[in-house]
C-alpha positions in Angstrom: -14.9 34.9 10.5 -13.6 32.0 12.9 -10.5 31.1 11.7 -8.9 31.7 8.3 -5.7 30.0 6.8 -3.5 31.1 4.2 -0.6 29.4 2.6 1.8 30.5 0.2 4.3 28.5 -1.5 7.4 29.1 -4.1 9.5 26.8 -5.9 12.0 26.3 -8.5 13.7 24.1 -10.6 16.9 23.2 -12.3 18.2 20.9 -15.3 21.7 20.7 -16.7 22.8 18.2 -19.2 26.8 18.7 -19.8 27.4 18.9 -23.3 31.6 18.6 -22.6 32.3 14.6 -22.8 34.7 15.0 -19.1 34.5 11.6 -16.7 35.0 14.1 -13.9 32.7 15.7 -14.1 28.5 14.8 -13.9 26.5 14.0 -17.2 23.7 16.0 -15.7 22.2 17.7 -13.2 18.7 18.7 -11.6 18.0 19.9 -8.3 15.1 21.7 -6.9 13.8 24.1 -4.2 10.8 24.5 -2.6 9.6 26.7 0.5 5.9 27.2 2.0 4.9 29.7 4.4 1.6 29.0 6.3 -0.6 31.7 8.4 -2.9 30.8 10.9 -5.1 34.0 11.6 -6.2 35.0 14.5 -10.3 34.9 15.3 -12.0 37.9 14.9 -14.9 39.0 16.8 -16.7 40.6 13.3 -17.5 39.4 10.1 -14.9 40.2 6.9 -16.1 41.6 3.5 -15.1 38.8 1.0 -12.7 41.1 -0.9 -10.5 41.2 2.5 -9.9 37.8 2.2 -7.9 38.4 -1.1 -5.3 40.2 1.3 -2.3 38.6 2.7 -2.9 38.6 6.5 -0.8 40.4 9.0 -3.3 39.1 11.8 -1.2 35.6 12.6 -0.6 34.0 15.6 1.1 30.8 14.4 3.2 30.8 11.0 3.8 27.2 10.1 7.5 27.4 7.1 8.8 24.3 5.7 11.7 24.2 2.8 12.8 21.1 0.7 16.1 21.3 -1.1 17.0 18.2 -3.5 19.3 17.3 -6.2 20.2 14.6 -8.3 23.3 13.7 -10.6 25.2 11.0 -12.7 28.4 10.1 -13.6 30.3 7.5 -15.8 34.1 8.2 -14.1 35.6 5.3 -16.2 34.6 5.8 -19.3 37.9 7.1 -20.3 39.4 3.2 -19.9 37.5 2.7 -22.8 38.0 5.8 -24.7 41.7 5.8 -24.7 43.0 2.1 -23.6 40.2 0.2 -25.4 39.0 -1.5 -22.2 35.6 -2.3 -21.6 34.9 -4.1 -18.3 34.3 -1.4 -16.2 34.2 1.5 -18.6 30.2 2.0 -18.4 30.2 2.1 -14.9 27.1 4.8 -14.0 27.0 6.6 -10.7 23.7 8.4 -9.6 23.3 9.7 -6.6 20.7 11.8 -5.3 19.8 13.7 -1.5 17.1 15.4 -0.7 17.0 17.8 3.2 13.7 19.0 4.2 13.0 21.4 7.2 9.7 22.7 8.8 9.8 25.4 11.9 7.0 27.0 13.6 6.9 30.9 14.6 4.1 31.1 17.2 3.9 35.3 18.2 2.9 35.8 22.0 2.3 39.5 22.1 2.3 42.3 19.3 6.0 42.2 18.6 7.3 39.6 20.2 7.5 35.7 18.6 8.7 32.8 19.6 10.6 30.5 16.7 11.1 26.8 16.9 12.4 23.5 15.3 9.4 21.4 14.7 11.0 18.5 12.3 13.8 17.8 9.4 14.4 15.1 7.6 17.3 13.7 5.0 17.2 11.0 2.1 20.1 10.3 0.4 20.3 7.3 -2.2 23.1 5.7 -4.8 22.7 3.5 -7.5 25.0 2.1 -10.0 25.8 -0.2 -12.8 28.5 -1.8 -14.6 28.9 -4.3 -17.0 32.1 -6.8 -16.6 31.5 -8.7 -19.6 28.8 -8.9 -22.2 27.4 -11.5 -20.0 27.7 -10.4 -16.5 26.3 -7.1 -15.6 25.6 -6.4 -11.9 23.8 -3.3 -10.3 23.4 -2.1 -6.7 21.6 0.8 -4.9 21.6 2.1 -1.1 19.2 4.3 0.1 18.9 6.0 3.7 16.5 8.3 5.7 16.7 10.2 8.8 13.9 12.4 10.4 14.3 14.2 13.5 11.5 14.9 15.4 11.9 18.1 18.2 10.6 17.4 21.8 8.8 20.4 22.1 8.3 22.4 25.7 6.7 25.8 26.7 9.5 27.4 29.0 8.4 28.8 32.2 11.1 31.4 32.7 9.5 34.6 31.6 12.0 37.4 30.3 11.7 40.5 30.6 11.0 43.0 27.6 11.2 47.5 28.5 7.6 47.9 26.6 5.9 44.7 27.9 7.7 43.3 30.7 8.4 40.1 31.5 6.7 37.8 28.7 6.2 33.6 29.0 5.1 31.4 26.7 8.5 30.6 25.1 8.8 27.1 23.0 12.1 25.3 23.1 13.6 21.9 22.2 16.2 20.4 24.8 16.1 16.7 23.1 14.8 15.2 19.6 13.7 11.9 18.6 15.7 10.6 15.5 14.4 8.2 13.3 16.4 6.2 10.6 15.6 3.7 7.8 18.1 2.1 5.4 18.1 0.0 2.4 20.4 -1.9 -0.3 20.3 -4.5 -2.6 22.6 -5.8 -4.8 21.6 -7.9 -7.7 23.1 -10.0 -10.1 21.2 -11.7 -14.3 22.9 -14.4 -15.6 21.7 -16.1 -18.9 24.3 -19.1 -19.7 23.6 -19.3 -23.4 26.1 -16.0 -23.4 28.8 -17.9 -21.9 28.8 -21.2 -23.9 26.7 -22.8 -26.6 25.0 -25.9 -25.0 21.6 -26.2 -26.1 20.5 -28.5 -23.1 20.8 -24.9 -20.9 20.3 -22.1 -23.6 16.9 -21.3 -22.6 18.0 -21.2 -19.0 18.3 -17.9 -16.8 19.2 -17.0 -13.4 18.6 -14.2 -11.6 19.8 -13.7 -7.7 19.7 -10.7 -5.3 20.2 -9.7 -1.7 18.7 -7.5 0.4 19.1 -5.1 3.6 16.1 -3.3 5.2 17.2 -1.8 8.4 16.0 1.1 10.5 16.1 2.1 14.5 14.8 4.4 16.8 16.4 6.8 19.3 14.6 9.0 21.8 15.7 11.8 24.2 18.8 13.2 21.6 20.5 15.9 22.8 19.1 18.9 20.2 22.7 19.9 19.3 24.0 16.5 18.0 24.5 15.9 14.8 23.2 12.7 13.4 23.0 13.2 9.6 26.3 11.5 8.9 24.8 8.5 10.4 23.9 6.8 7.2 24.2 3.3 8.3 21.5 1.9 10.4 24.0 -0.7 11.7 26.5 1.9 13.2 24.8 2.8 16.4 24.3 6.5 17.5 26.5 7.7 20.6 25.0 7.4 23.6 26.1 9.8 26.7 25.4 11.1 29.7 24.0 14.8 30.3 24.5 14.6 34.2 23.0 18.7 33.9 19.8 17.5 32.7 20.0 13.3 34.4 18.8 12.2 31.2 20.6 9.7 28.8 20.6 11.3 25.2 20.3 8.6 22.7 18.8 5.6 23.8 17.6 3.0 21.5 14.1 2.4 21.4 14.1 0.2 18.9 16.2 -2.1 16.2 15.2 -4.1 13.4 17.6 -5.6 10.7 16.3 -7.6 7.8 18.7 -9.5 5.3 17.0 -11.6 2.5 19.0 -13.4 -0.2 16.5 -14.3 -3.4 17.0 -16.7 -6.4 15.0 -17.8 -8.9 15.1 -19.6 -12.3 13.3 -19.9 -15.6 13.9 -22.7 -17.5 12.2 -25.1 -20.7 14.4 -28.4 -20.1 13.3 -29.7 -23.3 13.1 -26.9 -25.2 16.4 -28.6 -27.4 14.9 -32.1 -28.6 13.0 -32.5 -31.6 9.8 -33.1 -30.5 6.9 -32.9 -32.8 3.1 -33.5 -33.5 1.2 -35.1 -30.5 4.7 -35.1 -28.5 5.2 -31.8 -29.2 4.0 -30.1 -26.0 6.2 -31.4 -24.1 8.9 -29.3 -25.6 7.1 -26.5 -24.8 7.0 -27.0 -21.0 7.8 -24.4 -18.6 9.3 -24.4 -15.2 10.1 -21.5 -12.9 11.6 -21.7 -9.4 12.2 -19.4 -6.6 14.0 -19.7 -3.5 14.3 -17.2 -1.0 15.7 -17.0 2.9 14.6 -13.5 5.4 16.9 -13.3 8.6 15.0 -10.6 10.7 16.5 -9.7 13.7 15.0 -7.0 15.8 15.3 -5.3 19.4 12.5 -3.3 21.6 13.7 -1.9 25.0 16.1 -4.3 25.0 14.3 -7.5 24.3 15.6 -9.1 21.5 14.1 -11.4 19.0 14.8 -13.2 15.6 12.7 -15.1 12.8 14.2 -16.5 9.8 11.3 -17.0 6.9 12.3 -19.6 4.2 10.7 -20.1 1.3 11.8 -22.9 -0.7 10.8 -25.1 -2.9 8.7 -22.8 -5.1 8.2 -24.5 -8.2 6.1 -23.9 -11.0 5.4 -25.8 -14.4 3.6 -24.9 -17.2 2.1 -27.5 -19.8 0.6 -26.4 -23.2 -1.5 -27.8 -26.0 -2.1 -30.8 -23.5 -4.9 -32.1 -25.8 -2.7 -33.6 -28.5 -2.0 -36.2 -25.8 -5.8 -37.4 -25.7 -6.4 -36.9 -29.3 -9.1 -34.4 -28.6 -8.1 -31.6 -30.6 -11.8 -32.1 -32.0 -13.4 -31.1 -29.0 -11.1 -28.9 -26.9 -8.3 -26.4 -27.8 -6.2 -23.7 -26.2 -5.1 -26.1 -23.1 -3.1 -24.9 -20.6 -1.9 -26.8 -17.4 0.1 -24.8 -14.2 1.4 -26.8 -11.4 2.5 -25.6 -8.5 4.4 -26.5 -4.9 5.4 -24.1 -2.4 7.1 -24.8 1.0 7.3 -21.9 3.4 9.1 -22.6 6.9 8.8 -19.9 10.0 11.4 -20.1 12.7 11.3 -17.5 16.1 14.1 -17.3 18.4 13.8 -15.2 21.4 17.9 -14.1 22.8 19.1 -16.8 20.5 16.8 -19.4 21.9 13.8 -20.8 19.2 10.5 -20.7 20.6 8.4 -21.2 17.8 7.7 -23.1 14.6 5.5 -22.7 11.5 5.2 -24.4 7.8 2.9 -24.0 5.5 2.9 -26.5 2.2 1.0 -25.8 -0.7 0.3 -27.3 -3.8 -2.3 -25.7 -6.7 -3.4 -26.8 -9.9 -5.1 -24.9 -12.4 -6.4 -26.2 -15.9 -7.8 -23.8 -19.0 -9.0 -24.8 -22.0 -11.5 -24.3 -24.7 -14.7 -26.4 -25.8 -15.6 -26.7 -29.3 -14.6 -23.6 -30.3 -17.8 -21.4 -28.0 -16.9 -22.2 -24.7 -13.8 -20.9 -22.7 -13.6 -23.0 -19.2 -10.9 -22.1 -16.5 -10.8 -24.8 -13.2 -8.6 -24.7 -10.8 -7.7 -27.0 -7.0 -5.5 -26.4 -4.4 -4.9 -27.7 -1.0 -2.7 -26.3 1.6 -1.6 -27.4 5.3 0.0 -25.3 8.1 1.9 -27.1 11.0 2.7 -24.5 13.9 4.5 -25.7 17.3 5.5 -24.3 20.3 9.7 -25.5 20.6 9.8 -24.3 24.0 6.7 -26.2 25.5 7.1 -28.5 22.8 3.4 -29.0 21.7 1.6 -28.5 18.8 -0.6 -24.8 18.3 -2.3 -25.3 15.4 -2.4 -28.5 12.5 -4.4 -27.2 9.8 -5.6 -27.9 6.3 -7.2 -25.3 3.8 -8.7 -26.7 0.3 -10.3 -24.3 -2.7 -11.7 -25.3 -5.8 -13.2 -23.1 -8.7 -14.8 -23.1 -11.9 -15.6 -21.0 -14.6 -17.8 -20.7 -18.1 -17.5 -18.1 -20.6 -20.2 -17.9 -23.4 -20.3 -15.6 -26.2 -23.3 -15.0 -27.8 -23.4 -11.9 -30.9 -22.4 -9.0 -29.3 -23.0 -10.7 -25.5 -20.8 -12.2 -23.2 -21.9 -14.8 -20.2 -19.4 -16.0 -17.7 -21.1 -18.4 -14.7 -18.4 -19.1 -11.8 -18.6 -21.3 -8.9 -16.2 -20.8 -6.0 -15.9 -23.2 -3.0 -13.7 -23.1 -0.1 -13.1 -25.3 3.2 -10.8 -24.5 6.2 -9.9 -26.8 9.1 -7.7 -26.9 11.9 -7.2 -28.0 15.5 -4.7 -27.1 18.1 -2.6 -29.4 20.7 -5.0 -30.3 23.1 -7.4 -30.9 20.4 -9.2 -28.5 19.8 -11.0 -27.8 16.2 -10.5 -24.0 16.2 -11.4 -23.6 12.5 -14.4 -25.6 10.5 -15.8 -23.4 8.0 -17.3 -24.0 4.7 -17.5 -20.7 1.9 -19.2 -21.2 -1.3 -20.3 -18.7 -3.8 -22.0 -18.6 -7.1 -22.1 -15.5 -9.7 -22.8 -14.5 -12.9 -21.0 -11.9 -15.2 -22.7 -10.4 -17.9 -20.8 -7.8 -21.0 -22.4 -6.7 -23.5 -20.1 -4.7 -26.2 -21.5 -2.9 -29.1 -19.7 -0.5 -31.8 -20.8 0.9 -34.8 -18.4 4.4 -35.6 -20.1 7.1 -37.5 -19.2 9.8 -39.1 -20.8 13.3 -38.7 -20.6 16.1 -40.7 -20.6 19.3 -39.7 -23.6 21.6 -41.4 -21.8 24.5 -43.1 -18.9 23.5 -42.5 -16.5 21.0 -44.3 -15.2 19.3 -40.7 -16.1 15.9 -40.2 -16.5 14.2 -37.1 -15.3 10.3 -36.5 -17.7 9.3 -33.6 -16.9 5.8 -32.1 -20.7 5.8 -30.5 -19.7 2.5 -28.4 -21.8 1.8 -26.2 -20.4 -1.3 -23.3 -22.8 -2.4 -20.0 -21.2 -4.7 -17.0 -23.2 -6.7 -15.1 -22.7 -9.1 -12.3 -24.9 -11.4 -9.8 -23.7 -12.8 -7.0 -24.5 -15.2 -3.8 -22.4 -16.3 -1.4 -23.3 -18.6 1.5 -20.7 -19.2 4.6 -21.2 -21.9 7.1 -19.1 -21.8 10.6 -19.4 -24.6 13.3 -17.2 -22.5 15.4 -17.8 -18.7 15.1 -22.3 -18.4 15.0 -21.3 -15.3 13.7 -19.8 -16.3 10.8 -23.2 -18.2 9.5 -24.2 -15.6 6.6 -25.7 -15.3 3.2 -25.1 -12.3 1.1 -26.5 -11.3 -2.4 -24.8 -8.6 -4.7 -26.0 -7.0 -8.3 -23.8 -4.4 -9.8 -24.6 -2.9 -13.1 -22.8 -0.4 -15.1 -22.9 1.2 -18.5 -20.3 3.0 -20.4 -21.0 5.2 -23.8 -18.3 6.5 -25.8 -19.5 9.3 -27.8 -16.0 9.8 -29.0 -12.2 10.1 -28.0 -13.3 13.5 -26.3 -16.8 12.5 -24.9 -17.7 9.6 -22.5 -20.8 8.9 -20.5 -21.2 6.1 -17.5 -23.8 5.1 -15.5 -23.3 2.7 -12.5 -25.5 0.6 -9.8 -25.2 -1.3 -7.5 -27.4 -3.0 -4.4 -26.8 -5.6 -1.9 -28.3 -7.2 1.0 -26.1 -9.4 4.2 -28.2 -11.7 6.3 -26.5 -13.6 9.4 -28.5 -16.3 9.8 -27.5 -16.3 13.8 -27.8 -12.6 14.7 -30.5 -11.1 13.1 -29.1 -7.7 14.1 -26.2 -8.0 11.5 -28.7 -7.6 8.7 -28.4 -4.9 6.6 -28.5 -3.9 2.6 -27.0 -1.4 0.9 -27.5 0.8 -2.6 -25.2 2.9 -4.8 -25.8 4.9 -7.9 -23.9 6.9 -9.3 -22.8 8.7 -12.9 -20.0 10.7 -14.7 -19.2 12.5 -17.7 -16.1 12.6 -19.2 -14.8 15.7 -21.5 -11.2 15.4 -23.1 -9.7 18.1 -24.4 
């Protein structure tokens, strides 16, 4: 026997729900505890009957114990303001908070009797969220959340000390510093539907919905062990940093920084959901639009370099048209219609100590059309072209001027108990830089098809001797798909390739208790400019699935 581990772990658990209707104090109550101890044995230089290993070991060198304590409560404190003066704003306020401290230590024995017992790592989360409602229309919530792990710098000590039965013994592990770090995280978020402030059908199928955001967290190195850092909840309230002339070290320097602020918006809205359109006009009262605007101010700091971008997104617009084939008179013919539209504008700025050094934008716009043909075939086709625009502010020159284009279209077919869906995917990139240069020319296409087949007939089954009877689904369902793909690169050789997939899988349901599959699958990847690269590749593979 080399080496043998043993672990052994307790926990518990706790739920209270307060049956006494008292604002002060919680509605409920749950907390937990948890503690694992884990044995490393020591080699041994003969082999051990397999019965000893059913033993709990005394033979450790290293005993690795971790505990997790966590709890979790709520409270309504104001409910009484409706209760007894009839006043609701306010009155369902919710409170919920919940912490969670976890510790793990090491005890790593040196000689017979003598151990040495050290800090490896802790941690602490500890998160509220709340609610309220300040009129039937207006109900806000919020939540803040925040982590802090310390890590312990660990060092064998080379003073020995002395023991009457051993002497002096080395070997002893101690902490001096720690590394602490700490993550944080709110958001505060407001719904807002008008139609339950004022009747005005021009806006009552409007709603809003806005949020913001913090994400922080930092990085200290070389804490002094002994300092407490757990009331440090805020990521934007800096740790004390002082000087251990003993030592000539600096405890708490700042590694690193990053705060993150992002304030979100969007909208649904049908603006002409309210007039009376009808017949061949009457899509157009059942047109969609969504929009979404959204702003991320990142500020972060690394050894004292410090650097910004602010990401913008905005305008991000959607539409959705229905039933577009009452407009053409083809309801004959084609059914089911569904037109999205979409434009998006996404701006990058990078400042470096409050100077901007670099620019990026991205426009996008993407069209995608579904409809049905004479009642057998369901087609889906979509378009959408993109640019990017990035620049260098400082050397004021242009990096990279870009255009990306992607069209697609699919067939489904379904034939008795068989379904056939061709698709044909195609995809060009292109982009040059300032001096120019094309850096990107590449041309994907692709052409698969997917094949189901789907077949139930339930029987029933009974039992000889026995009056039970059996509902058995007996479905049987196979998935097949075919695929090539072709990629052409006048810039990378490497990027030249043709690749050609085949999957096939089928599933059998015997019952609700009783499933079979089968799968397959093979492939084969040629680069047609480094023969090398070739390679193909199969899979089988099977399960059976009991339910009880």
């Amino acid at each position: 026997l080399i080496q043998r581990d043993e672990t052994n772990t307790a926990n518990g658990t706790f739920d209270y729900t307060n049956p006494l209707k008292l604002y002060v104090t919680p509605n409920d109550l749950s907390a937990s505890y948890s503690r694992s101890d884990a044995f490393r044995g020591k080699p041994l230089e003969k082999s051990a009957d397999f019965p000893d290993l059913f033993k709990f070991t005394t033979n450790w060198y290293l005993q690795t114990y971790s505990q997790d304590y966590s709890g979790k409560t709520s409270f309504t404190p104001l409910g009484w303001l409706d209760d007894w003066l009839g006043v609701k704003p306010f009155a369902n306020l919710s409170l919920t908070p919940s912490y969670k401290f976890s510790v793990a230590r090491e005890k790593k024995r040196l000689i017979s009797e003598i151990e040495t017992d050290y800090p490896k790592n802790d941690s602490q989360t500890a998160s509220l969220s709340t609610s309220f409602r300040m009129f039937s229309w207006l109900q806000p919530s919020a939540s803040y959340n925040s982590g802090i792990t310390q890590t312990y710098n660990l060092t064998v000590s080379t003073v020995p000390q002395y023991y009457p039965l051993y002497g002096n013994v080395t070997g002893y592990i101690e902490s001096k510093t720690k590394t602490v770090v700490r993550t944080s995280g709110g958001n505060v978020s407001v719904s807002l539907t008008p139609r339950d402030i004022v009747d005005f059908k021009p806006i009552n199928s409007l709603s809003l919905n806005s949020s913001f955001e913090i994400s922080d967290g930092d990085n200290y190195k070389n804490v002094d062990k002994g300092e407490y850092v757990y009331n440090k909840l805020f990521v934007r309230e800096k740790l004390d940093e002082r000087s251990l002339s003993a030592r000539n070290i600096i405890t708490g320097s700042r590694e690193s920084l990053t705060l993150s602020d992002t304030v979100r918006g969007n909208a649904r809205y049908s603006p002409f959901e309210f007039l009376n359109f009808r017949d061949r006009l009457s899509p157009i009262k059942a047109i969609t639009t969504t929009s979404a605007y959204s702003k991320t101010d990142r500020k972060s700091e690394t050894t004292g370099t410090q650097s910004q971008t602010i990401t913008q997104n905005w305008p991000d617009v959607t539409a959705g048209i229905p039933d577009t084939e009452k407009f053409f008179f083809i309801e004959k013919y084609v059914s089911d219609t569904q037109v999205n539209l979409r434009y998006t504008k996404r701006t990058t700025d990078d400042y470096a100590f409050d100077e901007k050094t670099k620019f990026a934008q991205t426009i996008s716009n993407s069209y995608d059309y579904r409809f049905n043909f004479i009642k057998k075939f369901d087609c889906f086709t979509s378009y959408s072209v993109s640019t990017n625009l990035g620049e260098d502010v400082k050397q004021k020159k242009i990096t990279a001027d870009g255009k990306s284009q992607s069209a697609a279209f699919q067939v489904g077919y379904r034939w008795n108990d068989w379904r056939f869906t061709p698709r044909y995917d195609w995809k060009k990139d292109l982009e040059i830089d300032g001096t120019p240069k094309t850096t990107k020319d590449s041309l994907n296409q692709s052409v698969s098809v997917g094949i189901n087949y789907d077949i139930s007939k339930p029987i029933t089954w009974k039992i000889p001797f026995s009056s039970t009877v059996l509902n058995l689904k007996n479905r049987f369902t196979m998935t097949s798909n075919l695929k090539y793909a072709t990629n052409t690169d006048k810039i990378v050789n490497t990027n030249n390739t043709d690749s050609y997939a085949l999957s096939l899988s089928g599933d059998y349901t015997i019952s609700d208790n009783l499933r079979v599959n089968l799968g397959s699958s093979g492939s084969y990847f040629k680069n047609r400019k480094k023969k090398q690269d070739d390679y193909y590749s199969m899979e089988i593979s099977s399960s059976l699935t009991i339910t009880f």
